[in-house]
FIMARLUM-468885 format. One record per residue (C-alpha): z, y, x; residue in one letter. Coordinates in pm, 1 decimal, always signed. Example, Ala and Ser with C-alpha at 12.3 -4.5 7.8 and 13.67 -1.06 7.14 Angstrom:
REM FIMARLUM-468885
        w        v        u type
   +780.0   -450.0  +1230.0    A
   +714.0   -106.0  +1367.0    S
This chain:
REM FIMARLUM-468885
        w        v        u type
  -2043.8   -445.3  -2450.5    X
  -2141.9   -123.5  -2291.1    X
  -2229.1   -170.0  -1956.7    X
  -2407.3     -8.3  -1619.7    X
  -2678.4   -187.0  -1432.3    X
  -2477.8   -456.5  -1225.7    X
  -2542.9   -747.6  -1007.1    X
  -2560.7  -1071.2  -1093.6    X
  -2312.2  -1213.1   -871.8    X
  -2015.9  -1037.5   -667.0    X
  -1768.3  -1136.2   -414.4    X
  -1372.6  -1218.6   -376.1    X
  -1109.1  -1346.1   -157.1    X
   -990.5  -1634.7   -286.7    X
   -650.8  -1854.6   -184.8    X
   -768.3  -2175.9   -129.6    X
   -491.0  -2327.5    +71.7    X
   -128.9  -2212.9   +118.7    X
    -22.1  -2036.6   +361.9    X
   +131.7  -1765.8   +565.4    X
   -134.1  -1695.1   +818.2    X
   -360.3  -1515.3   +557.2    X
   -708.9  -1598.1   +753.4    X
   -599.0  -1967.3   +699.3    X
   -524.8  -1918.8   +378.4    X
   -786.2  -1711.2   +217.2    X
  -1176.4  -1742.7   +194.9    X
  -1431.8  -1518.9    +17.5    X
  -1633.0  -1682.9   -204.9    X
  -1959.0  -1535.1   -446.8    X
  -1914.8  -1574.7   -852.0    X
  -2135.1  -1509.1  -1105.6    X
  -2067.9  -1170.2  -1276.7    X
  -1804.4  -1161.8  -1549.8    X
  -1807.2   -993.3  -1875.7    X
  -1562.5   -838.3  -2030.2    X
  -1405.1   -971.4  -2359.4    X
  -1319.9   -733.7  -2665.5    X
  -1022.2   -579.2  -2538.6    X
  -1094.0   -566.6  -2179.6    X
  -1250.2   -365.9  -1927.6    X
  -1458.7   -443.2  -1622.4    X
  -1440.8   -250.2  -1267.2    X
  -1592.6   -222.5   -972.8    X
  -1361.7   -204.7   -707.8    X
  -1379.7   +123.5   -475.9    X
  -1057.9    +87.3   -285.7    X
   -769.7   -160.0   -257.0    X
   -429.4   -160.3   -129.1    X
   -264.2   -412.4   +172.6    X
    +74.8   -497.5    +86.5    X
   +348.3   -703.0   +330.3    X
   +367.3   -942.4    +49.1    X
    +44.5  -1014.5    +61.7    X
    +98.4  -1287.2   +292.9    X
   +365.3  -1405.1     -3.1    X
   +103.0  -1444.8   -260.3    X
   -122.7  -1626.0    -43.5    X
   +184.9  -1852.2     +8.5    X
   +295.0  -1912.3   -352.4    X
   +628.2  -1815.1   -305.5    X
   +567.1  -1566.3   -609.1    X
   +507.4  -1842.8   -851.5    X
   +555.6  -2228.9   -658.4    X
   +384.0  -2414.9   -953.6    X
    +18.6  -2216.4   -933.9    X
   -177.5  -2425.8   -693.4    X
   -560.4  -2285.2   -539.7    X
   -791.8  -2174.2   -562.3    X
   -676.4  -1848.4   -752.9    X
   -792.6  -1467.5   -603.4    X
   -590.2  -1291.0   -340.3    X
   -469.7   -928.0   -343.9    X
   -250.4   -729.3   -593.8    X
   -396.7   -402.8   -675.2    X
   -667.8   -205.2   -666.0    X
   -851.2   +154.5   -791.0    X
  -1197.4   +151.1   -911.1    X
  -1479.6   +280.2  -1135.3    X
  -1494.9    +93.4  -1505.7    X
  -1872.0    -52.0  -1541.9    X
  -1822.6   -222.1  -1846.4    X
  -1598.6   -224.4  -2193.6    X
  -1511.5   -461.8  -2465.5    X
  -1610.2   -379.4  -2807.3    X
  -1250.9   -303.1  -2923.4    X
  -1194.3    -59.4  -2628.5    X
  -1177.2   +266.5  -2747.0    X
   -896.4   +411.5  -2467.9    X
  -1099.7   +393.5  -2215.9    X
  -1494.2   +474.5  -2098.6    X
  -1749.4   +394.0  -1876.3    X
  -1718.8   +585.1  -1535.2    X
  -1370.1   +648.9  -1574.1    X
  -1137.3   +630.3  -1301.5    X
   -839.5   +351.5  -1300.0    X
   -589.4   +184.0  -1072.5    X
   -436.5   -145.6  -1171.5    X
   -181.5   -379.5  -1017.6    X
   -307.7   -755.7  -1085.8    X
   -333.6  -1095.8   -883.0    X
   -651.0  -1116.1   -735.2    X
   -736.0   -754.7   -671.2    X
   -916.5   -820.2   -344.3    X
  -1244.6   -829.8   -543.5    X
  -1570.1   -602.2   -579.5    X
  -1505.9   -631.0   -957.0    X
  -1248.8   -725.1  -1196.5    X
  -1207.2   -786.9  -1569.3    X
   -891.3   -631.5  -1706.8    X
   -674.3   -611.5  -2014.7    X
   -712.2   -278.0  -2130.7    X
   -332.7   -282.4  -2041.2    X
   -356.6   -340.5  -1686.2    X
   -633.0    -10.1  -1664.4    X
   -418.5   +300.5  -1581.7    X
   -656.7   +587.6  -1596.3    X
   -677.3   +830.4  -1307.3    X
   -792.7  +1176.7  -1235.3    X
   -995.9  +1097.3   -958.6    X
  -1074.7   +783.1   -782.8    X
   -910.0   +826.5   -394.5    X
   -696.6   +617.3   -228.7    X
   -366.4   +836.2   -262.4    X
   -325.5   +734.8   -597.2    X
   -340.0   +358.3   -486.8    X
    -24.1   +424.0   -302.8    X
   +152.5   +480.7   -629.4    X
   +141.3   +129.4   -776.2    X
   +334.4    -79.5   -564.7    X
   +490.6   +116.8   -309.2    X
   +546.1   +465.8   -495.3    X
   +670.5   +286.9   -769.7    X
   +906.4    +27.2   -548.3    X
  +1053.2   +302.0   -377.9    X
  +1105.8   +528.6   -718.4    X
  +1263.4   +186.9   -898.8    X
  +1470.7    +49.2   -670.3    X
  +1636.9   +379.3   -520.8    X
  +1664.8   +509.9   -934.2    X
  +1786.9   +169.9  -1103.1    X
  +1977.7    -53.5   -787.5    X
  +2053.6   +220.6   -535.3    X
  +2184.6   +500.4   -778.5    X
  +2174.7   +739.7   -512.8    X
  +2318.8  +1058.8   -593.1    X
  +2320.4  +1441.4   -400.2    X
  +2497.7  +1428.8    -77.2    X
  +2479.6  +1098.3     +0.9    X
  +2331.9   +891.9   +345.6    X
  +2029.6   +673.3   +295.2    X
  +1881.3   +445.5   +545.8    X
  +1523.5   +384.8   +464.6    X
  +1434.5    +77.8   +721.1    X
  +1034.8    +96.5   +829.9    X
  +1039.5   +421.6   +684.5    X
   +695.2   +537.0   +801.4    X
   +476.0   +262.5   +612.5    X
   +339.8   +235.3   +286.5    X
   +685.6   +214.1    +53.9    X
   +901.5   +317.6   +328.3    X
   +735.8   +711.9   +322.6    X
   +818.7   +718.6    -69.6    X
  +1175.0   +616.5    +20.7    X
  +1238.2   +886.9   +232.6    X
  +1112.8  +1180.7    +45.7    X
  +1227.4  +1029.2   -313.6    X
  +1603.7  +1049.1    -90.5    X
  +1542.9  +1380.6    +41.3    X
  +1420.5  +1559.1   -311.8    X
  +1708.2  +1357.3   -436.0    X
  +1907.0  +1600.5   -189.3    X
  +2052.6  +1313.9    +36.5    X
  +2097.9  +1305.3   +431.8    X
  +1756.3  +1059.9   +524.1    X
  +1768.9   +858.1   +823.9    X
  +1441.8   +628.8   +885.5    X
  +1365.6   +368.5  +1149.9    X
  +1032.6   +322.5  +1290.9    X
   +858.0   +181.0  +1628.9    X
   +649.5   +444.6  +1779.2    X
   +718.2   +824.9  +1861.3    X
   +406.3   +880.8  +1647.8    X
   +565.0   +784.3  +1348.8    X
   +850.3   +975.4  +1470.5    X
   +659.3  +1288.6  +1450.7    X
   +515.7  +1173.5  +1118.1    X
   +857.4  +1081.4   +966.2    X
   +971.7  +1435.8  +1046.7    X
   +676.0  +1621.5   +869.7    X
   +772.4  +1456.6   +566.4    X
  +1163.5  +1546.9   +574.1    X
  +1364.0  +1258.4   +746.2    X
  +1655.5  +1394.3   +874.2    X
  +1698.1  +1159.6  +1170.9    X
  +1401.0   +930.3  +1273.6    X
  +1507.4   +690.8  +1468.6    X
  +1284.7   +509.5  +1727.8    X
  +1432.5   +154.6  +1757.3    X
  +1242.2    +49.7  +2074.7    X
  +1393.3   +371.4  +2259.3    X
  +1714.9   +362.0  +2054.8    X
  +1969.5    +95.9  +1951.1    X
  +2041.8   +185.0  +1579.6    X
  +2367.5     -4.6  +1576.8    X
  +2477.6   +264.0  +1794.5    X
  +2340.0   +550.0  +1668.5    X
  +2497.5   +504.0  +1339.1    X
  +2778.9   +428.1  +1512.2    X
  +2815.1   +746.7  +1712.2    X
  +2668.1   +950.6  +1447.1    X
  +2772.1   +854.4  +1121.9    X
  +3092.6   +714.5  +1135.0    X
  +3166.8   +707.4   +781.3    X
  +2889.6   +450.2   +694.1    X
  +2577.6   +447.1   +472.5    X
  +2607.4   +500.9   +115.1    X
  +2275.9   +367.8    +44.2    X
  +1976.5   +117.0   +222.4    X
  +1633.8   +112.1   +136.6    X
  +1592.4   -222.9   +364.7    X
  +1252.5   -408.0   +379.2    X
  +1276.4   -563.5   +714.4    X
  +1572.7   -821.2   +725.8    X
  +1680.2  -1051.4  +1014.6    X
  +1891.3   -861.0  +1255.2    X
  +1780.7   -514.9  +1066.2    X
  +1970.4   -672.9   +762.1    X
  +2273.9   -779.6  +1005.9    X
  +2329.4   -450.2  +1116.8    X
  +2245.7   -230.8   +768.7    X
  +2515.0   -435.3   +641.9    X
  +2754.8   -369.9   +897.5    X
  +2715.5    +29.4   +869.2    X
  +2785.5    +70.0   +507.3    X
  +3041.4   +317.8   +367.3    X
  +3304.5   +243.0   +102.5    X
  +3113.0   +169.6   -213.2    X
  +2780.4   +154.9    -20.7    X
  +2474.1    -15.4   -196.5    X
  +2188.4   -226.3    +40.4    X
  +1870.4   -287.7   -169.0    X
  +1718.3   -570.6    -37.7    X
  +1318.6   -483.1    -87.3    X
  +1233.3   -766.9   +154.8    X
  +1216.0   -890.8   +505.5    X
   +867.2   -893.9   +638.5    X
  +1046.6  -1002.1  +1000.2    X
  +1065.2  -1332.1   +832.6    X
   +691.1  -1317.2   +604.9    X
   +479.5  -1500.2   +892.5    X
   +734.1  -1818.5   +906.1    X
   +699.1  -2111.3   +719.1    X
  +1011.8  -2099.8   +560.4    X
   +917.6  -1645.3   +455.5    X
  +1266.9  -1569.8   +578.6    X
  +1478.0  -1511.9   +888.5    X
  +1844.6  -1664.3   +843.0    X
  +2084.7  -1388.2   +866.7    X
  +2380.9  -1490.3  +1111.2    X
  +2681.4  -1382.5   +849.6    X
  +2677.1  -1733.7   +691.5    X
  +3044.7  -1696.6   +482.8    X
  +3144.3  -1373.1   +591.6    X
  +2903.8  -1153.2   +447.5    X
  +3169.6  -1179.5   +119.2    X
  +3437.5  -1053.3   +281.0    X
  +3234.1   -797.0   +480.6    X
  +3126.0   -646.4    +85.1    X
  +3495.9   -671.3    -23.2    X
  +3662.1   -484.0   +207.8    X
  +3434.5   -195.6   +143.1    X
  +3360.2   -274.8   -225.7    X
  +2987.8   -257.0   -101.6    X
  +2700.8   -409.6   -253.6    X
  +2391.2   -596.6   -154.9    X
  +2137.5   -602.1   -438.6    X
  +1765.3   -753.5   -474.4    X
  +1475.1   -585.1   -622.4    X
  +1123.7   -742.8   -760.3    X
   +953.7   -464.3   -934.6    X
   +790.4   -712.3  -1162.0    X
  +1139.7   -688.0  -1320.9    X
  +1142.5   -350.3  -1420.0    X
   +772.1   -369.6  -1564.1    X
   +901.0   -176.8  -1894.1    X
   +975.0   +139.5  -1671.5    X
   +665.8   +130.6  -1509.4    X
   +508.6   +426.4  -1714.0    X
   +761.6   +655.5  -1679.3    X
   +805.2   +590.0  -1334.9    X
   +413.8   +607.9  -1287.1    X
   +446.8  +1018.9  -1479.2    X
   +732.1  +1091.6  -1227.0    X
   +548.6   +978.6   -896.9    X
   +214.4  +1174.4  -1071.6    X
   +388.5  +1467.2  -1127.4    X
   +580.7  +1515.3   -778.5    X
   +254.0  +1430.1   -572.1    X
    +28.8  +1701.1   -819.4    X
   +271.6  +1983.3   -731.6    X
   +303.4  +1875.2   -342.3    X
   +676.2  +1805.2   -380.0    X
   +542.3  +1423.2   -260.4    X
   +301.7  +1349.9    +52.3    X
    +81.3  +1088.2    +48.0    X
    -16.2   +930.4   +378.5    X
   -299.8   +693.5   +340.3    X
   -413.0   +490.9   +629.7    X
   -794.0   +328.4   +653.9    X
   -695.8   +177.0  +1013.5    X
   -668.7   +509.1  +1221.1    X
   -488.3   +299.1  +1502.3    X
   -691.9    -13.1  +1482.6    X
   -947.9    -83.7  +1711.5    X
  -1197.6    -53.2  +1450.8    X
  -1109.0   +300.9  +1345.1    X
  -1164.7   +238.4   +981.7    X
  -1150.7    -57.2   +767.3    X
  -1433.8    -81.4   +576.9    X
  -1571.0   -386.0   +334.3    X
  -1449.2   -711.6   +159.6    X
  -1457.7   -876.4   +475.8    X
  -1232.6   -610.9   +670.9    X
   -906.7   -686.2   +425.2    X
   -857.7   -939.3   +671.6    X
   -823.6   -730.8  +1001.0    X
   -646.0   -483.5   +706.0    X
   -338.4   -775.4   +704.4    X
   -327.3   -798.6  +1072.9    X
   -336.5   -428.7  +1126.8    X
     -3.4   -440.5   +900.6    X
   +171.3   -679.5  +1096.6    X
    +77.4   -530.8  +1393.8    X
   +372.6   -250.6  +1320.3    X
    +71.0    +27.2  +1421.0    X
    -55.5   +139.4  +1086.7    X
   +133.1   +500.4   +948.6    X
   +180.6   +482.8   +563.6    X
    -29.8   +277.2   +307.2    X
   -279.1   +117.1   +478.2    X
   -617.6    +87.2   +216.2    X
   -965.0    -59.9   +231.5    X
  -1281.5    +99.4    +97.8    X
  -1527.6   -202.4    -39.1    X
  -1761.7    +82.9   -149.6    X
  -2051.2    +54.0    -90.5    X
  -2002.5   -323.4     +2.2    X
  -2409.6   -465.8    -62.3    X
  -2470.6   -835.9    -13.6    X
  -2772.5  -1030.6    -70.6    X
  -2697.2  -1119.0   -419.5    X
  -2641.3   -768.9   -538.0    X
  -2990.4   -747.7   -767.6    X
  -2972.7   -522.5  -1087.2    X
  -2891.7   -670.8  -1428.1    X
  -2755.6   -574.4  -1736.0    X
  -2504.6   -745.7  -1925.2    X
């Protein structure tokens, strides 16, 4: 295997009880270094992404049989330090992202598969994996959103929610976006939403009421509870909801707040021959390529802005180190953080960390 000097050990976050409330859930934990086998690679983690769901994994609602410990996290960008004999793709010192279970790691050993190669290791391309390519999936394949239309993107200034709103807008749709602070008002604007709308200085029942009386062709909606209550309520004739989640309802036990339609929500779709859809990306893995080249191309021409966020509005100022991925959680809850919050484990040095070579 060709390798660079590493240490012997390294660290993780590690699930070892279920649960919601991710400090409960989650330890890190020291390992001795991993090799490779012959058709994988090994990296060394530079920057990984925090995602609402998260708090899902560290649940097991993704997949109720696995039981802990297994490693937190879901994706990652990083250096490659080490390859299996039968690699011949990919090279020492490249670049790569990946989207995996366990990601919140200073290194991991991937199928060549998993190892998307990258021109440059920064944290805008994390944003690609799971939120650029939620946002480009769901709106392409469920929402079918087509020129002229109205699109709601709910939480439209975090991670997913900013790829919503300009995927809509290049699409050439009418964009309105919700959002908490008049900061993210400003940002949502810069970026091409046609009407931000503040919901703590604004009632958006009403203003889609007053201002778009003929409905909402199509919802981006990641928020649920009431959010989901009302989306509902404001769709057009033929109007499509894509139901990306409902982080209101992550922290609870049960991951969900109950929406209050109980047997009407039928009728509600009928009468406007609207449609509520769900979307997983895992689902759609066999357009992930394709939709990876799109994303690519629109943010190398500037047709796309990234926003990245290391924790600009936590109290910390940046989020920095293995350790920090737990304030990086909180900070996403907190409903302060302005497009895809990231955490830079580079250079993370412990104790452990003296050279050897594989």
């Amino acid at each position: 295997m060709a390798a660079r000097l590493l240490p012997k050990t390294f660290r993780r976050l590690m699930v070892t009880r279920l649960s919601p409330n991710f400090r409960e859930a989650v330890e890190m934990q020291t390992a001795p270094m991993e090799e490779p086998g012959p058709s994988e690679v090994l990296v060394k983690t530079r920057y990984v992404g925090i995602n609402a769901s998260d708090i899902n994994h560290s649940s097991g609602r993704y997949n109720p049989t696995q039981k802990p410990p297994f490693g937190a996290g879901l994706e990652g960008i990083g250096e490659i330090v080490g390859i299996g004999k039968d690699v011949n793709s990919l090279r020492v010192g490249q670049g790569v992202m990946y989207m995996t279970f366990g990601a919140f790691s200073e290194y991991s050993v991937l199928p060549v598969k998993y190892a998307m190669p990258i021109p440059d290791i920064r944290p805008e391309f994390l944003s690609l994996i799971i939120s650029g390519m939620t946002a480009d999936l769901s709106l392409r394949e469920v929402g079918r959103m087509k020129e002229g239309e109205t699109v709601l993107v709910t939480a439209a200034a975090g991670g997913t929610g900013q790829f919503a709103v300009q995927l809509a807008k290049l699409a050439g749709c009418h964009v309105i976006g919700t959002c908490s602070t008049q900061s993210k008002v400003e940002f949502l604007k810069s970026i091409g939403c046609d009407r931000p709308v503040n919901y703590t200085q604004e009632k958006l029942s009403d203003v889609l009421r007053k201002e778009y009386p003929k409905g909402l062709d199509v919802v981006y909606e990641t928020v649920g509870g009431e959010m989901f209550e009302t989306c509902v309520k404001a769709l057009a004739n033929r109007g499509r909801l894509i139901v990306i989640g409902y982080i209101s309802g992550y922290q609870s036990d049960v991951g969900f707040n109950p929406t209050g339609f109980g047997s009407t929500l039928a009728p509600r779709l009928l009468q406007k021959s609207a449609s509520v859809c769900g979307f997983l990306m895992f689902h759609y893995a066999d357009k992930y390529g394709e939709s990876l080249t799109r994303l690519g191309t629109l943010m190398a021409s500037g047709a796309l802005k990234v926003q990245v966020d290391n924790g600009k509005n936590h109290s910390k100022r940046q989020l920095k180190g293995l350790e920090e991925i737990f304030d990086g959680v909180d900070y996403l809850y907190s409903r302060k953080s302005e497009g895809k919050i990231y955490i830079d484990l580079s250079p993370s040095p412990h104790p452990a960390a003296t050279a050897a070579k594989l």
